[in-house]
N, C-alpha and C positions, 0 to 999 in steps of 0.2 A: 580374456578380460570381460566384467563383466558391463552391462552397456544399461544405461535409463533413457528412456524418453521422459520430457519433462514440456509442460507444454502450460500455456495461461496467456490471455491478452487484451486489449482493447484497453488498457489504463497501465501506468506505471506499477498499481499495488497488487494488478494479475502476473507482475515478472519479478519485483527486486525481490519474495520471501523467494523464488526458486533461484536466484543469483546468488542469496546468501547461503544456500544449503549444496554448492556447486566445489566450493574448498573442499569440505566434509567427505565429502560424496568423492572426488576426487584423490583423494588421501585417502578413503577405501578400496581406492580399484576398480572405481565405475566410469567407463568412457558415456558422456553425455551426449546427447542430441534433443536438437529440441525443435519443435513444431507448432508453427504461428500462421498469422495470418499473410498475405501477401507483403501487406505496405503498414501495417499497425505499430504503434510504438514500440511495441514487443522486436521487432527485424534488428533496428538499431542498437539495442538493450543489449540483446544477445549477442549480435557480431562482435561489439566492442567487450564479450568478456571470452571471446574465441569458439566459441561455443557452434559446429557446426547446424545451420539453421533451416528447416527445409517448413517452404510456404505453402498454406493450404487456403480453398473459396470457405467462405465463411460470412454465414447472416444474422442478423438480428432476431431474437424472438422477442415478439412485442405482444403488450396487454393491450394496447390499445390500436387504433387504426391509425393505419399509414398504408399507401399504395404500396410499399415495400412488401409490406405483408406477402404480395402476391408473389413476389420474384423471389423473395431472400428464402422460402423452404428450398427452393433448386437449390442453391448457392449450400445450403447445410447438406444436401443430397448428394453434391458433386464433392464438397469436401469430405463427406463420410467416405465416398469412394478412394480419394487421394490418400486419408490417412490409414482404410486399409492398406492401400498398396505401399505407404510407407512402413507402415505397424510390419507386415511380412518383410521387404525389404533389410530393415535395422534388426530385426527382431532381437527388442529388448528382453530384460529379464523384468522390467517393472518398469510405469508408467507413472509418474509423478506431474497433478493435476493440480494447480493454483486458482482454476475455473478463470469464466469469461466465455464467452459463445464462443470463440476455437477450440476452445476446450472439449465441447460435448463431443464432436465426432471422432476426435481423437481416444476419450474414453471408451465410445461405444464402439469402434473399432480394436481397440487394445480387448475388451471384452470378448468381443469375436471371436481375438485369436489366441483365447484363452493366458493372455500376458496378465499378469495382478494390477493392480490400477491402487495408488492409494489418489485422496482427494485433501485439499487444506480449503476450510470454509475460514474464512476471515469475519467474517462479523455474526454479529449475533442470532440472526438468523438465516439458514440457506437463502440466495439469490437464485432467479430461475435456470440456469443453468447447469448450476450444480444440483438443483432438485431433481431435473434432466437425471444424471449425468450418478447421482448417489445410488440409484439400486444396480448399477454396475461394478460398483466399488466394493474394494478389500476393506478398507481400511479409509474413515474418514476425519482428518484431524482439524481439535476446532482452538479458538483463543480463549474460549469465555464458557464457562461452566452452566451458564444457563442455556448453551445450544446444544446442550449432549441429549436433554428432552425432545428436542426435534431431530436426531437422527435416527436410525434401526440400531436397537440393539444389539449390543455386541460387536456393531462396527467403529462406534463412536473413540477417539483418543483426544483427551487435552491436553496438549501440544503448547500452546500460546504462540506467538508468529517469531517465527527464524527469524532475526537480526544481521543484518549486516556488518561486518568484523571490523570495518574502514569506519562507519560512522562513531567507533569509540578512538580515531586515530586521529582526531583535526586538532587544526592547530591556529591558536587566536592571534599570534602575530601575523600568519598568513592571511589570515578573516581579513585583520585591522587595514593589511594591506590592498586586497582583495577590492575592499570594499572603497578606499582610499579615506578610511576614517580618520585624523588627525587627536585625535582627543580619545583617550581611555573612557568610557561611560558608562553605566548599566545597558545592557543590548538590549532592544525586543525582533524578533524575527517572526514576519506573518509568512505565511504559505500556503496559499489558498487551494490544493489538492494538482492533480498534477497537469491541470490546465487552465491553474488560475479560476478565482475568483470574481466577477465584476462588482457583486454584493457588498464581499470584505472589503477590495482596493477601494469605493469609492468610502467607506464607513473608516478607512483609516486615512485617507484622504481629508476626509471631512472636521477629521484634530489632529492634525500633522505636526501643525504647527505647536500645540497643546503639549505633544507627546514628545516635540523637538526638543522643550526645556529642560527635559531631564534626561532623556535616554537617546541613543544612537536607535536610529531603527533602518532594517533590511528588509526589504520587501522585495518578495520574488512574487512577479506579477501574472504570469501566465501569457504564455507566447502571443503576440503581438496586443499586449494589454498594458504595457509600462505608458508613463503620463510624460509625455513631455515640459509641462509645466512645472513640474520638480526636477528635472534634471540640474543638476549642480547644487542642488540646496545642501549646506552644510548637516553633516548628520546623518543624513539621507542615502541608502544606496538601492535604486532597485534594480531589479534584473527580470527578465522573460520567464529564464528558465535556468538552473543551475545541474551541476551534476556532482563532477567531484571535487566541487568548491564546499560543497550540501555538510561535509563533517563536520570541516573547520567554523562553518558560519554558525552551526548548534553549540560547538564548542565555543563561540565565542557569546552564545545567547543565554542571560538571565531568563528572559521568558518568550515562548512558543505561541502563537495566535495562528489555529490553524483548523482547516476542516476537520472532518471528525472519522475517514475513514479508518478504517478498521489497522493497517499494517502502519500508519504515517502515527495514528497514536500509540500503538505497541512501542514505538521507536523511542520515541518521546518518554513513555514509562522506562524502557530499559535506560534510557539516559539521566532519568529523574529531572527532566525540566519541567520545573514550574509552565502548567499551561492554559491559555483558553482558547475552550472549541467552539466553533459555531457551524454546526451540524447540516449539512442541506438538506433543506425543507420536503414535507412529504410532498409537496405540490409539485417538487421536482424529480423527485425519487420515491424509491417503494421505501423510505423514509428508517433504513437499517443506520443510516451516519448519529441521525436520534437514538435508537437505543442503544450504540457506539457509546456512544457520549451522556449518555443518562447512568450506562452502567460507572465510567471512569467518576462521573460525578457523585454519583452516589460512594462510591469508593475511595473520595478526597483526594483522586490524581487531577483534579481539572476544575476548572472555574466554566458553566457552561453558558451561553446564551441561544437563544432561539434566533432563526434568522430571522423570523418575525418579529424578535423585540431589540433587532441589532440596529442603534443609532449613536449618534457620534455621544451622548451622557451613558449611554449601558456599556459602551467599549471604553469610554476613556473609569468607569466606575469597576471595570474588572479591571483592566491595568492597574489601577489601584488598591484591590482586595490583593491580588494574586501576589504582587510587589511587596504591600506589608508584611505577608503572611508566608513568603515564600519556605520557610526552614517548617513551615505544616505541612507544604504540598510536598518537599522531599523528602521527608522521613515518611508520609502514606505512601510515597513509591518506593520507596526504600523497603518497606517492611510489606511489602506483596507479594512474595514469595513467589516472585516469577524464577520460570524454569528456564532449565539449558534446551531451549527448544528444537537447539540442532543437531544435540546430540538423541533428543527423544525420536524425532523426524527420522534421523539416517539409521537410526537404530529399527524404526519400524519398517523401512525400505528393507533393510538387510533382510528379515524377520519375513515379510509376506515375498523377497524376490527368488527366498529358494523353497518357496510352497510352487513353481511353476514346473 
């Protein structure tokens, strides 16, 4: 049988494109394993899709200063060691990298022992990790056409992001119920990335009531961020954190109000919902969720704001562009010619796992 390691962590959008490519990959005959960090959102992810899970020490690398700085190279030095000793152990045929700082030493360890490594960069341009982590690499695949200029030559594939097969499976009676909506409405659904937003909740908070007169709205808030001062308002449902509730509630949303990561808007394009993004700011990031979001806008999948010009008249005046115009924003993602990304993915795994 043949065997993958598949590895990514520290955020939801370093594990669901390797969950969605897990069917695929399975239905070819590849027994998976996968390799995260101790306690990282990644442990949960994976146990719940059976997926045997082996945990590695794992640091931060940071541009700027933090005391960390000084402990966390050990913590990547000890996990380099753990994931050779698992790299030898499993010994796969091929290493399948989502990136995130677990990621690097598991690469650089797969490299070692001469196993093929392919890499998925999600947004538009490498994050340091995978800059790490790319001249190890077979095979490095991206979403967006404008990052094939920043890879090596000849390793570069666009791919676009693997999809999940359940998020085209939801179902709006289960939503309406879910939600305890009473009344059929146009939906909006905000999801402020996968630890919540403070920025978005309080900017949609701030015309709740506004947004209440016409649409049902869902808000998923981000674990321990839901408002208890809305609790029971008609129309209203929010939640912490959802999971495989997450189909039926898109399924049941005319429009998306959501960060701007890279696989959360992929999602959003294959489903063609009408959307708007609001990007996290460079002040908080190396500022890739902007040109996420710059590209989709430019492309007429998305209505964009800056979080620097997010206030309760620029959100309640996209709700209302996106809303009128909605049958423009579907047919621009209609006519994208997005790929069967899972089948280019597992095709490329096949391809570099019998060059070992």
């Amino acid at each position: 049988m043949k065997k993958i390691v598949m590895t990514g962590g520290g955020t939801a959008g370093h594990v669901t494109p390797n969950i969605a490519l897990m069917p695929k990959l399975r239905e070819m005959g590849y027994e998976i394993e996968y390799i995260g960090t101790y306690t990282g959102i990644e442990k949960k992810l994976i146990e719940d899709c059976g997926v045997p899970y082996h945990g590695i020490s794992s640091g931060k690398l940071r541009r700027y200063f933090d005391l960390k700085n000084f402990s966390d190279p050990f913590r990547v030095i000890k996990g380099y060691r753990e994931a050779c000793k698992l790299i030898k152990s499993i010994n796969p045929d091929v290493v399948f990298s989502k990136g995130g700082f677990v990621s690097v030493p598991v690469v650089l360890a797969a490299h070692k022992n001469k196993v093929p490594v392919a890499i998925h960069e999600s947004d538009m341009t490498p994050g340091l990790a995978n800059k790490l982590a790319i001249p190890k690499a077979t095979k490095v695949c991206c979403n967006f056409p404008e990052t094939v200029k920043y890879l090596p030559e000849g390793k570069a594939l666009l791919t676009g992001s693997p999809i999940r097969s359940e998020l085209f499976e939801g179902n709006k009676d289960e939503a309406m119920e879910f939600c305890k909506f009473t009344e059929a409405r146009p939906t909006i659904l905000i999801i402020g990335g996968s630890t919540g937003s403070v920025v978005v909740n309080e900017a949609v908070w701030s015309c709740l009531d506004t947004l209440l007169e016409d649409f049902n709205v869902i808000h998923i808030c981000g674990n321990g961020k839901t408002n208890a001062d809305y609790v029971g308002k008609k129309g209203y449902a929010q939640f912490d954190y959802v999971k495989k509730e997450l189909s039926s509630l898109l399924a049941l949303s005319d429009i998306v109000i959501s960060r701007a990561g890279a696989n959360a808007i992929c999602e959003l394009l294959a489903l063609h919902k009408p959307n708007i993004l609001i990007p996290l700011s460079a002040a908080a990031s190396r500022g890739d969720q902007i040109l996420n979001a710059d590209s989709f806008g430019k492309s007429g999948y998305s209505y964009v704001i800056k979080e620097e010009e997010l206030t309760t008249d620029t959100l309640l005046a996209a709700v209302k562009d996106v809303s009128n115009n909605k049958d423009k924003y579907i047919e621009a993602m209609k006519s994208s010619g997005q790929t069967d990304s899972i089948k280019i993915i597992t095709d490329m795994i096949e391809e570099i796992s019998l060059k070992r």
